[in-house]
MARFIZA-548197 format. One record per residue: residue number from 0; x, y, z of N, C-alpha, C, O, CB in turn. Coordinates in steps of 0.2 Angstrom, whole numbers. Glycine has a CB too. Example, Ala and Ser with C-alpha at 12.3 -4.5 7.8 and 13.67 -1.06 7.14 Angstrom:
# MARFIZA-548197
SITE   bavex     n.x     n.y     n.z    ca.x    ca.y    ca.z     c.x     c.y     c.z     o.x     o.y     o.z    cb.x    cb.y    cb.z
SITE       0      66     -28      39      62     -22      39      66     -16      39      71     -17      42      57     -22      45
SITE       1      64     -11      35      68      -5      36      64       0      39      67       6      40      70      -3      29
***
This chain:
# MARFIZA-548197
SITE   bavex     n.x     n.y     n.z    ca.x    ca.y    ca.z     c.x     c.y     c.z     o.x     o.y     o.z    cb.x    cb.y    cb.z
SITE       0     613     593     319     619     590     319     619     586     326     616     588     331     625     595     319
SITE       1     622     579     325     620     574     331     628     573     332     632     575     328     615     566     328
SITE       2     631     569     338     636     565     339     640     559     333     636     556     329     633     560     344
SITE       3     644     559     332     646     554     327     641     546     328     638     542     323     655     553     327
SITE       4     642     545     335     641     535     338     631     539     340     628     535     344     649     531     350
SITE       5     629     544     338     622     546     339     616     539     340     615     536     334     620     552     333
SITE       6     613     538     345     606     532     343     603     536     337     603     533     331     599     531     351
SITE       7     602     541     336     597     543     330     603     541     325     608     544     325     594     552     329
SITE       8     600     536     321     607     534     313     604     536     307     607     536     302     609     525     311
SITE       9     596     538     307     594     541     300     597     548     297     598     553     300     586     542     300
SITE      10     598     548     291     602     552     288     596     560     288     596     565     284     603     549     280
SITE      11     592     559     292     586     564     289     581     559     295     579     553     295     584     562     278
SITE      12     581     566     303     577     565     307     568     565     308     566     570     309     579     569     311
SITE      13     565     561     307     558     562     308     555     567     313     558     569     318     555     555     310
SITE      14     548     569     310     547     574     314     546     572     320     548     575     325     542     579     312
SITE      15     543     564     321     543     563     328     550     563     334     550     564     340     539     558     328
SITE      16     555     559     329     562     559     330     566     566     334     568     567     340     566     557     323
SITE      17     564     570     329     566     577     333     562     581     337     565     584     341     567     582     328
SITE      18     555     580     338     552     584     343     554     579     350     553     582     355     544     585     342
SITE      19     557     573     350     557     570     359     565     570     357     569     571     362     552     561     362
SITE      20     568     570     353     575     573     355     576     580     361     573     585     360     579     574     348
SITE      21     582     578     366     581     585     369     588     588     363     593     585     360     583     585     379
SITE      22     586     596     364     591     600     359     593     604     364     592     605     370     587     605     354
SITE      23     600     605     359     606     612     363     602     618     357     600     617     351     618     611     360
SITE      24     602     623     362     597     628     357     604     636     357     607     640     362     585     631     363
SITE      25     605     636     350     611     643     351     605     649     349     600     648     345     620     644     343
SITE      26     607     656     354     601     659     353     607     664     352     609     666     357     595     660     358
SITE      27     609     666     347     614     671     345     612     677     343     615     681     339     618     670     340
SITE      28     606     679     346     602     685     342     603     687     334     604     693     333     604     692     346
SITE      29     603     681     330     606     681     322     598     681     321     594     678     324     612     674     319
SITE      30     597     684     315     590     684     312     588     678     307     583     676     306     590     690     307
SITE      31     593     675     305     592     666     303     588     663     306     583     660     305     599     661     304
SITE      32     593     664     315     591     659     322     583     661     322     580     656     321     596     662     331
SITE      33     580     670     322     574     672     325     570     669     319     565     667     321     573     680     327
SITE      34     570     668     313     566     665     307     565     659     308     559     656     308     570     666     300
SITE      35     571     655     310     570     647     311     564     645     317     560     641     316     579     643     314
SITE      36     565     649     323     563     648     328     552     650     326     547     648     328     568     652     333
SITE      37     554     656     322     547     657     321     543     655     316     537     656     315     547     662     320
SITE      38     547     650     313     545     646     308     542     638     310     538     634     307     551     647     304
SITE      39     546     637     315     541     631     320     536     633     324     530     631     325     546     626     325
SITE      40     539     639     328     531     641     330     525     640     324     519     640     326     532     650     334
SITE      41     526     641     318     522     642     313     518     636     312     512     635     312     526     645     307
SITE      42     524     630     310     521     622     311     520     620     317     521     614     318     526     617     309
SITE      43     517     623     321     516     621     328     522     614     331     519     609     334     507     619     328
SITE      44     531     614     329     533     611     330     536     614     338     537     620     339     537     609     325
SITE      45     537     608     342     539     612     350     544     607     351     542     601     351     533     612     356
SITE      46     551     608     353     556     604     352     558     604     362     555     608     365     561     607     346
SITE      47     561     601     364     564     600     372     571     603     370     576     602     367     564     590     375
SITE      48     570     608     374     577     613     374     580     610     382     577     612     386     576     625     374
SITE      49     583     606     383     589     604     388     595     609     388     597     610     394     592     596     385
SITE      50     598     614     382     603     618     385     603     625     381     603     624     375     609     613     385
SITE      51     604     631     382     604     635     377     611     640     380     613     640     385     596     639     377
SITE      52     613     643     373     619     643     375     620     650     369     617     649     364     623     635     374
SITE      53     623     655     369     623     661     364     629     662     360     631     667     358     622     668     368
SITE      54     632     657     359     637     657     353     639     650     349     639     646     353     643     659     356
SITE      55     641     648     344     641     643     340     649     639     342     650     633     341     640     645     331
SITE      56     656     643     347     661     641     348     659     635     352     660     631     348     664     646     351
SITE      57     657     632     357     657     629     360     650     624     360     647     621     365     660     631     364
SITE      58     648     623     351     643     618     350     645     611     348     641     605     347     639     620     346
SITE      59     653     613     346     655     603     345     657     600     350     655     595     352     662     600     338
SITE      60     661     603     353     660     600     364     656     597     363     656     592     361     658     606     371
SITE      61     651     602     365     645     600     370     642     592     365     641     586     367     637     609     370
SITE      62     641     594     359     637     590     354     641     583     354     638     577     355     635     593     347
SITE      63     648     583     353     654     579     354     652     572     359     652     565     358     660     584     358
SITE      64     650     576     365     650     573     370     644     571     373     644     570     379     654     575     374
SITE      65     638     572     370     631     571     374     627     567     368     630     565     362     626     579     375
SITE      66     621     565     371     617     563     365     612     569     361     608     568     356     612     557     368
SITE      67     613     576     365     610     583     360     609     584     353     614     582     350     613     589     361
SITE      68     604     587     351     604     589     345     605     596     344     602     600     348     599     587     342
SITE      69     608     599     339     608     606     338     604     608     329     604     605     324     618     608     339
SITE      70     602     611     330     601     615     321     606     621     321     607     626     325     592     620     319
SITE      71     610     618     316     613     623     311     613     625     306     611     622     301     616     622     310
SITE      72     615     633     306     616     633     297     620     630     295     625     630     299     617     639     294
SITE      73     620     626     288     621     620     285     628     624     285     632     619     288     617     617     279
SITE      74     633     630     283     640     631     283     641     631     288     645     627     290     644     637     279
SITE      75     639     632     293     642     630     302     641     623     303     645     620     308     639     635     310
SITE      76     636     619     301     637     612     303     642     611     297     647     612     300     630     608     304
SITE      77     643     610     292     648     605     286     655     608     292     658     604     294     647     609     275
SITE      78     656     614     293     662     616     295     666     612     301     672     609     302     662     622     297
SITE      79     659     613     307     662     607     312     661     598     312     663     594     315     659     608     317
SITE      80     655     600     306     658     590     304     664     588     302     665     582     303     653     586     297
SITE      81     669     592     299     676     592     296     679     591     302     684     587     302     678     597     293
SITE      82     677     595     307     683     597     312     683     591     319     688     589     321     683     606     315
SITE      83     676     590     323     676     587     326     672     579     325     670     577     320     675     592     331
SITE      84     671     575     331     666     568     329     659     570     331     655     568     336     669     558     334
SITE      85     657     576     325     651     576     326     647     575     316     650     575     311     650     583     330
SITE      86     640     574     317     638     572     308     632     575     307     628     575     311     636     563     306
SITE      87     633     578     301     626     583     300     618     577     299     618     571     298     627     588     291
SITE      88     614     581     299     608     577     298     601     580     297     599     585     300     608     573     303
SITE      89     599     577     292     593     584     288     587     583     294     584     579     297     588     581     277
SITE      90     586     591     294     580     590     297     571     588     295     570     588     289     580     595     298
SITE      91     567     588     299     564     585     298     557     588     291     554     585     287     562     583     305
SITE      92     558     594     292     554     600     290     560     603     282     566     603     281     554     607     297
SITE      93     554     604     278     558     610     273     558     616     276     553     621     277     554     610     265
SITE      94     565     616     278     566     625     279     565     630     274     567     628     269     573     627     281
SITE      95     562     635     274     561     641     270     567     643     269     571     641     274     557     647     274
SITE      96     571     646     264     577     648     262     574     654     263     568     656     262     581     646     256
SITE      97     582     658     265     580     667     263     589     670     260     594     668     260     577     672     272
SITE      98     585     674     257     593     678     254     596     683     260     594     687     263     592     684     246
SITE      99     602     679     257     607     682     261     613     689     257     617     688     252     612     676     263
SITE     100     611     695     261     613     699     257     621     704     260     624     704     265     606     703     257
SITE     101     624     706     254     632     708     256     629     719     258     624     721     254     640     705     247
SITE     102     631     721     261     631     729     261     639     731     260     643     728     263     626     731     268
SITE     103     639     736     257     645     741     257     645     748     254     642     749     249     650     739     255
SITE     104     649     751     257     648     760     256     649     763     249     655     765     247     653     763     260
SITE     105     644     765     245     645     764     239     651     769     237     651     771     231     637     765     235
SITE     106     656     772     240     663     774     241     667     768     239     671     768     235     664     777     248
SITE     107     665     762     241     669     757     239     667     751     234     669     746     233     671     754     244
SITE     108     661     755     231     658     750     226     663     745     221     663     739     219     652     755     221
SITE     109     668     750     219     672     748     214     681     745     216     685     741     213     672     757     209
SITE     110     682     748     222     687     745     224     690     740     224     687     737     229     688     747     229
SITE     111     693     736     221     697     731     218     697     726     225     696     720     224     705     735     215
SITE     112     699     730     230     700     724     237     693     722     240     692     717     242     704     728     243
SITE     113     689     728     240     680     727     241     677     721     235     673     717     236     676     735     239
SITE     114     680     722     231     674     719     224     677     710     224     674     705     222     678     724     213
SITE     115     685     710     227     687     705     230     685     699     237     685     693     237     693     709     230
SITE     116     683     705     240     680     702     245     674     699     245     674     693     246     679     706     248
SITE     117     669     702     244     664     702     241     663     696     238     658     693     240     665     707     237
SITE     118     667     694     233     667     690     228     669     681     232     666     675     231     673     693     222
SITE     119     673     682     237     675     677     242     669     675     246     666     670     246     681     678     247
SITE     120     668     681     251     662     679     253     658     674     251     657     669     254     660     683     252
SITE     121     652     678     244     648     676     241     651     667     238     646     663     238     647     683     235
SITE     122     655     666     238     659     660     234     659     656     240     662     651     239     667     661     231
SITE     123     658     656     245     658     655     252     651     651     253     649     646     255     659     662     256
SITE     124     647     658     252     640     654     254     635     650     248     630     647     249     637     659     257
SITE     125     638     652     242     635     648     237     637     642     235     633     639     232     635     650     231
SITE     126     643     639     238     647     633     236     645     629     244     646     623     243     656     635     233
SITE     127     644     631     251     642     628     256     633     627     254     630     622     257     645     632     263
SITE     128     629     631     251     624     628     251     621     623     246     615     620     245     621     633     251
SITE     129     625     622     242     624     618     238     626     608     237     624     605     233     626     621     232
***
C-alpha cells in the first residue's frame, strides 16, 4: 500500500520498484508477518526498512503522509484504502497463500451463537480475498 498522489503509479510494483522503495515494516509478532518476511529472505529479496512499527493502528498516518510503502494483508489494506487517501498495490512477487484456520472448544461445536460466529468470520475472509 502506497499514498494516494504516490510517484510509484503502477498498479502492480516491479521488483526493482520495491526493493529501492524505502518501507514502513509492521512487525506484530503475527505468523502471516514471520512467513512473508521468510519468504523474501527465501527470494533473496532485501527491501530498505526506513520505519518499523508493532501494530497496523497507525499505518494510514504514517503511509497518508510519506512516500513509504507498507505490505499488507490484503483485508487490512482494502480496509484502509476505504478509510483513509491511501491505495493498494500488488506486489512485486507471487506470495504463497496459506490457510487460515478458526479453533473452538469442541463444548461449543454446535452452539447456535459459535456456529454463527464462525460463519461471519469465515465470510469475512473469503469475500476480502477474492
Amino acid at each position: 500500500m502506497v499514498r494516494a498522489g504516490h510517484p510509484l503509479k503502477s498498479k502492480r510494483l516491479s521488483l526493482q520498484a520495491f526493493c529501492e522503495a524505502e518501507h514502513l515494516q509492521v512487525r506484530d509478532g503475527s505468523r502471516s508477518q514471520e512467513m512473508f518476511e521468510a519468504y523474501l529472505t527465501e527470494q533473496q529479496v532485501q527491501r530498505k526498512i526506513a520505519l518499523q512499527i508493532s501494530h497496523y493502528m497507525s499505518v494510514p498516518a504514517i503511509i497518508e503522509h510519506s512516500d513509504l510503502v507498507v505490505v499488507l494483508p490484503r483485508t487490512v489494506a482494502s480496509l484502509y484504502a476505504n478509510e483513509a487517501k491511501v491505495r493498494s498495490t500488488e506486489a512485486p512477487l507471487e506470495l504463497p497463500t496459506y490457510d487460515l484456520k478458526q479453533y473452538w472448544h469442541g463444548r461449543l461445536h454446535h452452539s447456535a451463537v459459535n456456529v454463527w460466529l464462525r460463519h461471519v468470520v469465515a465470510d469475512i475472509f473469503v469475500s476480502s480475498s477474492s
